[in-house]
N, CA, C and O atoms as a printed pandas DataFrame, in Angstrom:
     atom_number atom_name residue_name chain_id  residue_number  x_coord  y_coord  z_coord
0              1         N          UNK        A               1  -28.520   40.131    4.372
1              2        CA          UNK        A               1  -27.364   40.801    3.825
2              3         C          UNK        A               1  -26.784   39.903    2.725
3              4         O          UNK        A               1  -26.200   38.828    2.863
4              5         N          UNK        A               2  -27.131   40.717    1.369
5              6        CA          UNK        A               2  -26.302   39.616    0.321
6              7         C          UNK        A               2  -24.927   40.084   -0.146
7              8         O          UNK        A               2  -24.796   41.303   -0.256
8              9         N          UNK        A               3  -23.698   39.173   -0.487
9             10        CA          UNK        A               3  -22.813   39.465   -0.718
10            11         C          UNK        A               3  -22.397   39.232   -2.183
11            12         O          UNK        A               3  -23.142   38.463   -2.790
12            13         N          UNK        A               4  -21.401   39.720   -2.847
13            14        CA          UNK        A               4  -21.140   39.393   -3.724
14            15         C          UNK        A               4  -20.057   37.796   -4.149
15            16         O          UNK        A               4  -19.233   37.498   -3.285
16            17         N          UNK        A               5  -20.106   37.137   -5.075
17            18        CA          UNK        A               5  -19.278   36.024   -4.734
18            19         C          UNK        A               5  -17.930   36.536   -4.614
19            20         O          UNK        A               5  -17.727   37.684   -5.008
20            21         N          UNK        A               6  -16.889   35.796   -4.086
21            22        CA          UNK        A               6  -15.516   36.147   -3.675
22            23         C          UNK        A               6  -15.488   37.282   -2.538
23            24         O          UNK        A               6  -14.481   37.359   -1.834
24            25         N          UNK        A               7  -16.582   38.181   -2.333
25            26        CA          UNK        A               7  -16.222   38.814   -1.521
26            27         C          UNK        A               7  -15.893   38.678    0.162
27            28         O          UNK        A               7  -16.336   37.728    0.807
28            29         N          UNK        A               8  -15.058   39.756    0.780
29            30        CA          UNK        A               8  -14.712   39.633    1.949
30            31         C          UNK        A               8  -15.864   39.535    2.886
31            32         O          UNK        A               8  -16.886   40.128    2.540
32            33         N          UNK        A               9  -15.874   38.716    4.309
33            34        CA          UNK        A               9  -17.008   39.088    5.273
34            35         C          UNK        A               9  -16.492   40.308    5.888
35            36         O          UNK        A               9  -15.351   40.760    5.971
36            37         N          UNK        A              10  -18.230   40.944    6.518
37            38        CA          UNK        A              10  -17.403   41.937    7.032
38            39         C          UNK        A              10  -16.569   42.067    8.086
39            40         O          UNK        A              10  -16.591   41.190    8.949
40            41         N          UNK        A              11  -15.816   43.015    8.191
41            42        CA          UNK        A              11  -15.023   43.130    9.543
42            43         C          UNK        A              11  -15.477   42.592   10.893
43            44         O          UNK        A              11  -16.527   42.945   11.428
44            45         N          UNK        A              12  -14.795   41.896   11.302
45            46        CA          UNK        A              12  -15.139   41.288   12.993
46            47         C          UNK        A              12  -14.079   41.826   14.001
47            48         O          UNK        A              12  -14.314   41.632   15.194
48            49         N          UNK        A              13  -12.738   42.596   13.588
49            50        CA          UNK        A              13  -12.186   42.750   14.853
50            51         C          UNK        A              13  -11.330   41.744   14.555
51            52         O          UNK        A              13  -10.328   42.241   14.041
52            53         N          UNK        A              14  -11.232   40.371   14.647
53            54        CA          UNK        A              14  -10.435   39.291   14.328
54            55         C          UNK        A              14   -9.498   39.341   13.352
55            56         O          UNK        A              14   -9.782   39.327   12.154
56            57         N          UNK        A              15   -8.182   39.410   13.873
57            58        CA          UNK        A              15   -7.344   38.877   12.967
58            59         C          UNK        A              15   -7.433   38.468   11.719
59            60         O          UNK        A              15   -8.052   37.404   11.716
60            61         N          UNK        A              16   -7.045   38.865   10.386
61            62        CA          UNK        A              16   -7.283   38.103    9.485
62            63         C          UNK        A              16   -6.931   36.650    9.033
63            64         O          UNK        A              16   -7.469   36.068    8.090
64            65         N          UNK        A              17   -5.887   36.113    9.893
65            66        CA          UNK        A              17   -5.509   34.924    9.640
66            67         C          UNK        A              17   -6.833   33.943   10.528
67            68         O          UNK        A              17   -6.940   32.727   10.362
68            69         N          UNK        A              18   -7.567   34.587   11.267
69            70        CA          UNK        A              18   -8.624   34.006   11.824
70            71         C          UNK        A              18  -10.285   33.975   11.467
71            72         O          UNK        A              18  -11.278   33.335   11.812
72            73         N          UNK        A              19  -10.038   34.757   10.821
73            74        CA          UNK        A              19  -11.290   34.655    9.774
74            75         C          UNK        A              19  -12.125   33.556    8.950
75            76         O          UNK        A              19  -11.603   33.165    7.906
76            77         N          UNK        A              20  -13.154   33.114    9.254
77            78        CA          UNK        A              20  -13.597   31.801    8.355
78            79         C          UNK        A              20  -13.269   31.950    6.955
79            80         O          UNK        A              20  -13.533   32.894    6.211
80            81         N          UNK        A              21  -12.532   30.665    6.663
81            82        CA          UNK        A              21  -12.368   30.807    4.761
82            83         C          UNK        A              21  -13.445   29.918    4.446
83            84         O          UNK        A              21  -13.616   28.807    4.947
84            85         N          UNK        A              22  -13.956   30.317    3.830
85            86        CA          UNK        A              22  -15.428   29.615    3.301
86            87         C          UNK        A              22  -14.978   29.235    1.541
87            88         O          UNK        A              22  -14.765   29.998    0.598
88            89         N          UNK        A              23  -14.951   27.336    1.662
89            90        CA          UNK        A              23  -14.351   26.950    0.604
90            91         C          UNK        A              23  -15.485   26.262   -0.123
91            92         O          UNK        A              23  -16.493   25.772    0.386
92            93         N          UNK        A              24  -15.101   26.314   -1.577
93            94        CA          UNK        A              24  -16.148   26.685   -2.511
94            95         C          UNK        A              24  -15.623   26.240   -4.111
95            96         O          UNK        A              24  -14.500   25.751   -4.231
96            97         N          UNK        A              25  -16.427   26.424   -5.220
97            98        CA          UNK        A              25  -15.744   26.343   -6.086
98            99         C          UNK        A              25  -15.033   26.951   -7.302
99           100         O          UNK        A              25  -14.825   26.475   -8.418
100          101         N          UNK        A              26  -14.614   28.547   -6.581
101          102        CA          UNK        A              26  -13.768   29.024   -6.978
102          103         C          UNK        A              26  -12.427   29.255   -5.894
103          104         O          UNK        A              26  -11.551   30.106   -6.053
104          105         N          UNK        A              27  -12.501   28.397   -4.906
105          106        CA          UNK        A              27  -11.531   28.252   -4.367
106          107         C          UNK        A              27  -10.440   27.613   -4.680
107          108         O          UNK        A              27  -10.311   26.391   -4.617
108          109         N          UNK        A              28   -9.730   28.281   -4.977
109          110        CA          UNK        A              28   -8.209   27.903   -5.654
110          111         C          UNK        A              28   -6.871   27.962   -4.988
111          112         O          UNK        A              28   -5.843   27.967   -5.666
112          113         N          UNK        A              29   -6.848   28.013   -3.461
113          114        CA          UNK        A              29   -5.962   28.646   -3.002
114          115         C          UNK        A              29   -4.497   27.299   -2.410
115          116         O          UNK        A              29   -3.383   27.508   -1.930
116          117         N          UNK        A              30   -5.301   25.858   -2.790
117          118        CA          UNK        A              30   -3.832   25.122   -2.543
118          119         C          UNK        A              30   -4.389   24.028   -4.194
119          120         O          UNK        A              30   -5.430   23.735   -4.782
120          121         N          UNK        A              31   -3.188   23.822   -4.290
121          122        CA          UNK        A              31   -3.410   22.963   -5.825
122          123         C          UNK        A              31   -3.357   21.602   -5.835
123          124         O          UNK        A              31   -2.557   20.920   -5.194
124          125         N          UNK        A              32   -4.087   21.265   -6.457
125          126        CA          UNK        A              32   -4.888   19.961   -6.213
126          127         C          UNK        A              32   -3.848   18.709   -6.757
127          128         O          UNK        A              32   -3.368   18.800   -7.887
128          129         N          UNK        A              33   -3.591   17.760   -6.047
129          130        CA          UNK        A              33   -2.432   16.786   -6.077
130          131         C          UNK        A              33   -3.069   15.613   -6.337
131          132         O          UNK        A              33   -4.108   15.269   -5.773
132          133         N          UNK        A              34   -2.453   14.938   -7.226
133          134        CA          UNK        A              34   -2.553   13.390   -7.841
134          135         C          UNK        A              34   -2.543   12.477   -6.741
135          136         O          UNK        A              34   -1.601   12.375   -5.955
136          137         N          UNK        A              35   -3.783   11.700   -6.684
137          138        CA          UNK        A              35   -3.602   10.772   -5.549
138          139         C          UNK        A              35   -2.531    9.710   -5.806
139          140         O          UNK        A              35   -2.123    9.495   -6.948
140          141         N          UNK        A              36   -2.002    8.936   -4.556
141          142        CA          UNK        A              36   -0.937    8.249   -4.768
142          143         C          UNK        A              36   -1.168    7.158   -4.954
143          144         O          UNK        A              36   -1.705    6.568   -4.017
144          145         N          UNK        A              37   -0.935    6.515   -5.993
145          146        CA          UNK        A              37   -1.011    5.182   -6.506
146          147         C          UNK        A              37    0.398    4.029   -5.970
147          148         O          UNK        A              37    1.546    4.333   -6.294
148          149         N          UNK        A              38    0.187    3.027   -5.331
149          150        CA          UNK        A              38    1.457    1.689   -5.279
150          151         C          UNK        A              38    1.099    0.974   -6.367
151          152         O          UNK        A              38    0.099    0.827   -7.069
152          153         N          UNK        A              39    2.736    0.380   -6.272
153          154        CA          UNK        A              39    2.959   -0.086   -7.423
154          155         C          UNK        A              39    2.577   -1.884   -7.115
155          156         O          UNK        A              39    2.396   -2.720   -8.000
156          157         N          UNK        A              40    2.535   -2.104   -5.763
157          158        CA          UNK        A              40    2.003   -3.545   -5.525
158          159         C          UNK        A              40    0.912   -3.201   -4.314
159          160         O          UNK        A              40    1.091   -2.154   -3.692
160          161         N          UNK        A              41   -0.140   -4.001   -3.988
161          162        CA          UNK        A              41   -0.924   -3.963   -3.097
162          163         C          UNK        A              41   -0.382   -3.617   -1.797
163          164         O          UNK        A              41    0.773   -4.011   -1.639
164          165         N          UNK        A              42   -0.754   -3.162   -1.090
165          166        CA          UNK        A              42   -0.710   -2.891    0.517
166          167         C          UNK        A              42   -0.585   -4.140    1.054
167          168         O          UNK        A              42   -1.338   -4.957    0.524
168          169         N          UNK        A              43    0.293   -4.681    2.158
169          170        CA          UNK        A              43    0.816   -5.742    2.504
170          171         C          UNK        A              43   -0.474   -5.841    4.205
171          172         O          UNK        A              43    0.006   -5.212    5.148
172          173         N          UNK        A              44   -1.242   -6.213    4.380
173          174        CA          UNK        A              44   -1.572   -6.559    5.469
174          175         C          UNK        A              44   -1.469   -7.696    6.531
175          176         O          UNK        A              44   -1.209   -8.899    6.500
176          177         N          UNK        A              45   -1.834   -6.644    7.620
177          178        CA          UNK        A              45   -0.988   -8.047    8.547
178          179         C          UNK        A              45   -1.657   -9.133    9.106
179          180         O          UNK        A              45   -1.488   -9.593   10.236
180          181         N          UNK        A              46   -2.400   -9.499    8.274
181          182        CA          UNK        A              46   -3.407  -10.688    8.279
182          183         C          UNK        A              46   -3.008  -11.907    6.789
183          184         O          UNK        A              46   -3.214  -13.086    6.498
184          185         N          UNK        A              47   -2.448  -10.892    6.295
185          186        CA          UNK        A              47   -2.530  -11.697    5.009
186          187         C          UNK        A              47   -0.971  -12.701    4.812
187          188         O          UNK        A              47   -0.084  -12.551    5.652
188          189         N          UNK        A              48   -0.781  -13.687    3.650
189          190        CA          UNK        A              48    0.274  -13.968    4.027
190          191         C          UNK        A              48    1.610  -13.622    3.940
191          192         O          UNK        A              48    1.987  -12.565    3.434
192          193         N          UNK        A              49    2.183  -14.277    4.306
193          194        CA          UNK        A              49    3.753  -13.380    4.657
194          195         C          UNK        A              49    4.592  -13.571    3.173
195          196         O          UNK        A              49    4.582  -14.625    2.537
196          197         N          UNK        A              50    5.262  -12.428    2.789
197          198        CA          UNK        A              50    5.942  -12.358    1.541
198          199         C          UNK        A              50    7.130  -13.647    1.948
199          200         O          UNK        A              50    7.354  -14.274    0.913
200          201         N          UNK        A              51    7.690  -14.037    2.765
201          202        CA          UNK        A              51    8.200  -14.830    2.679
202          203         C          UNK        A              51    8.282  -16.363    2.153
203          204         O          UNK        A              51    9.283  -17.016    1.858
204          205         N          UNK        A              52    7.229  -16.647    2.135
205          206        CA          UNK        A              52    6.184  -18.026    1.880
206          207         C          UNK        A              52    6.511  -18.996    2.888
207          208         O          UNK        A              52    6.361  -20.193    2.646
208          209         N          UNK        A              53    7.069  -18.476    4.318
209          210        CA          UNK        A              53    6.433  -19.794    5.016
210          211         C          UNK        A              53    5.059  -20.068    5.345
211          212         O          UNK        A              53    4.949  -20.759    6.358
212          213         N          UNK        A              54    4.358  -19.851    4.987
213          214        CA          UNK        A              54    2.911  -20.140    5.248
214          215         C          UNK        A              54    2.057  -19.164    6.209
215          216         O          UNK        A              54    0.832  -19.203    6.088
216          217         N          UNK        A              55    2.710  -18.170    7.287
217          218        CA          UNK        A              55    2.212  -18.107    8.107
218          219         C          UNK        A              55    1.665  -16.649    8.042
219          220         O          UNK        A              55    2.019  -15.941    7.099
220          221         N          UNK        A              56    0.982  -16.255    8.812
221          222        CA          UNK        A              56    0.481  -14.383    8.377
222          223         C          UNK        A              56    1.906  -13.735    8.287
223          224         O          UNK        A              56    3.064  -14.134    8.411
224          225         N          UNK        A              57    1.423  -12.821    8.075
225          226        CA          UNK        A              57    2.081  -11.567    8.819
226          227         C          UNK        A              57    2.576  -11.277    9.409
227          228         O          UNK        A              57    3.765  -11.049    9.188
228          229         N          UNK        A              58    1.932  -11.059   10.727
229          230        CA          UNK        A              58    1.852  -10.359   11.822
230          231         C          UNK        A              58    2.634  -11.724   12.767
231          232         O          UNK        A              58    2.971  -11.386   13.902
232          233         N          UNK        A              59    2.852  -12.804   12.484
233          234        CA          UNK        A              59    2.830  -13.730   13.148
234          235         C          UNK        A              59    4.818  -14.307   12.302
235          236         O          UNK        A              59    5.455  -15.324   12.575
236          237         N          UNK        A              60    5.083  -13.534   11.633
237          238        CA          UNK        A              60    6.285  -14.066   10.701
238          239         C          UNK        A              60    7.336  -12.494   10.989
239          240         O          UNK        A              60    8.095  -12.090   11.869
240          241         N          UNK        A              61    6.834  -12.018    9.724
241          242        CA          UNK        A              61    7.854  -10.997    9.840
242          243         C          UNK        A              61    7.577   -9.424   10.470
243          244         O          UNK        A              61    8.272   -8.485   10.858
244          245         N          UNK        A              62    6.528   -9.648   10.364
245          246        CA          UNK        A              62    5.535   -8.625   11.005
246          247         C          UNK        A              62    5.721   -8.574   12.765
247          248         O          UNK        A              62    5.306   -7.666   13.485
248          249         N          UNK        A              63    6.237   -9.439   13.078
249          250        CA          UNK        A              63    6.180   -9.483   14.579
250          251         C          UNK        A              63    7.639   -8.851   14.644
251          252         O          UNK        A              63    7.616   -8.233   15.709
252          253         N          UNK        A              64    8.635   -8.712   14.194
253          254        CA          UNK        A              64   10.228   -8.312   14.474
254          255         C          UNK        A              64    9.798   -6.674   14.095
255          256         O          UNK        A              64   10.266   -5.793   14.815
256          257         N          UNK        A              65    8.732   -6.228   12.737
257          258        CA          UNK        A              65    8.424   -5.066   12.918
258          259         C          UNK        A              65    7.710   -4.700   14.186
259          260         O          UNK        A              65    8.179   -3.767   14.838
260          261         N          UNK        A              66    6.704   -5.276   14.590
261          262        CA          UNK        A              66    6.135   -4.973   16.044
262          263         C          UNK        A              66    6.439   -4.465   17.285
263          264         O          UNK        A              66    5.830   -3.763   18.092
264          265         N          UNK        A              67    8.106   -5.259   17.231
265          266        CA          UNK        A              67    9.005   -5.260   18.623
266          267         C          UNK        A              67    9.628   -3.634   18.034
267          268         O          UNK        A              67    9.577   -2.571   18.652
268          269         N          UNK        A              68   10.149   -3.861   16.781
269          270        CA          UNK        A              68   10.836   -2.405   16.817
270          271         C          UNK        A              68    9.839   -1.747   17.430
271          272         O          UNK        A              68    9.830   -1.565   18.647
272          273         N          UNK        A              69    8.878   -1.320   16.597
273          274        CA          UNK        A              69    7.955    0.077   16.951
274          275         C          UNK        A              69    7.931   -0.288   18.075
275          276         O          UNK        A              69    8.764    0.573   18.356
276          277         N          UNK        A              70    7.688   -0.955   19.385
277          278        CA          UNK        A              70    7.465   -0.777   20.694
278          279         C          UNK        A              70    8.981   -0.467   21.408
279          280         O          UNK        A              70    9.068    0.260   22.398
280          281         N          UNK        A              71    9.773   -0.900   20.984
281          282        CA          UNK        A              71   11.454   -0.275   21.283
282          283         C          UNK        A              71   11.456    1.033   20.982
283          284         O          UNK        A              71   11.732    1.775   21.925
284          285         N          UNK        A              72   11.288    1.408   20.209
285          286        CA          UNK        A              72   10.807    3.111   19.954
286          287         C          UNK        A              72   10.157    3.688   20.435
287          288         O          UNK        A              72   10.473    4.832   20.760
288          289         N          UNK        A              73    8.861    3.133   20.726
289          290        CA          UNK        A              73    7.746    3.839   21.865
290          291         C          UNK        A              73    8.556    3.706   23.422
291          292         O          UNK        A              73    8.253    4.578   24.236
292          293         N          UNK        A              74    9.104    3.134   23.658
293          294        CA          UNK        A              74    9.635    3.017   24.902
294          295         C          UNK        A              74   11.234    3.873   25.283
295          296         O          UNK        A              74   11.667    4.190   26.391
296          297         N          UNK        A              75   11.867    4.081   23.892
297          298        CA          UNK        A              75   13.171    5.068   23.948
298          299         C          UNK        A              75   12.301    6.540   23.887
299          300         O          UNK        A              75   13.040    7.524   23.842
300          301         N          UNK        A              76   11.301    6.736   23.881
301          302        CA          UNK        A              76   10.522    8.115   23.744
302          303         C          UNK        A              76   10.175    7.961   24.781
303          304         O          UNK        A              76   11.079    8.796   24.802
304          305         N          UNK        A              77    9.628    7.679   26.172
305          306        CA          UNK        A              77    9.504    7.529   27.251
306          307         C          UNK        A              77   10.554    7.782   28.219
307          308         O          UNK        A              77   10.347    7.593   29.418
């Protein structure tokens, strides 16, 4: 069974919001967004600490972020 391009499949009974959308390249249906660029590198938590005591990350200032997020995971509980 050949179809024409763009055309509908046939009827299944199914809902149309349930229907396979079969994406392609005249698919146009959400518009295509500028990836996001920073304006300084990604800070990892291995690397060293913006502060300049010498020490990582994760081990400086990164650890007071740590405790929050687990204070939060635990007020959601």
């Amino acid at each position: 069974m050949s179809r024409k391009p763009g055309a509908l499949p046939p009827a299944t009974g199914a809902p149309e919001h349930l229907v396979e959308h079969v994406h392609g390249p005249d698919c146009h249906h959400e518009p295509v967004q500028a990836p996001v660029r920073r304006d300084t590198p990604k800070l990892g938590r291995n690397d060293p600490c913006y502060c300049g005591s010498g020490k990582k990350f994760k081990k400086c200032h990164g650890l007071s972020l740590q405790e929050r997020l687990q204070e939060r995971l635990q007020e959601r509980l």
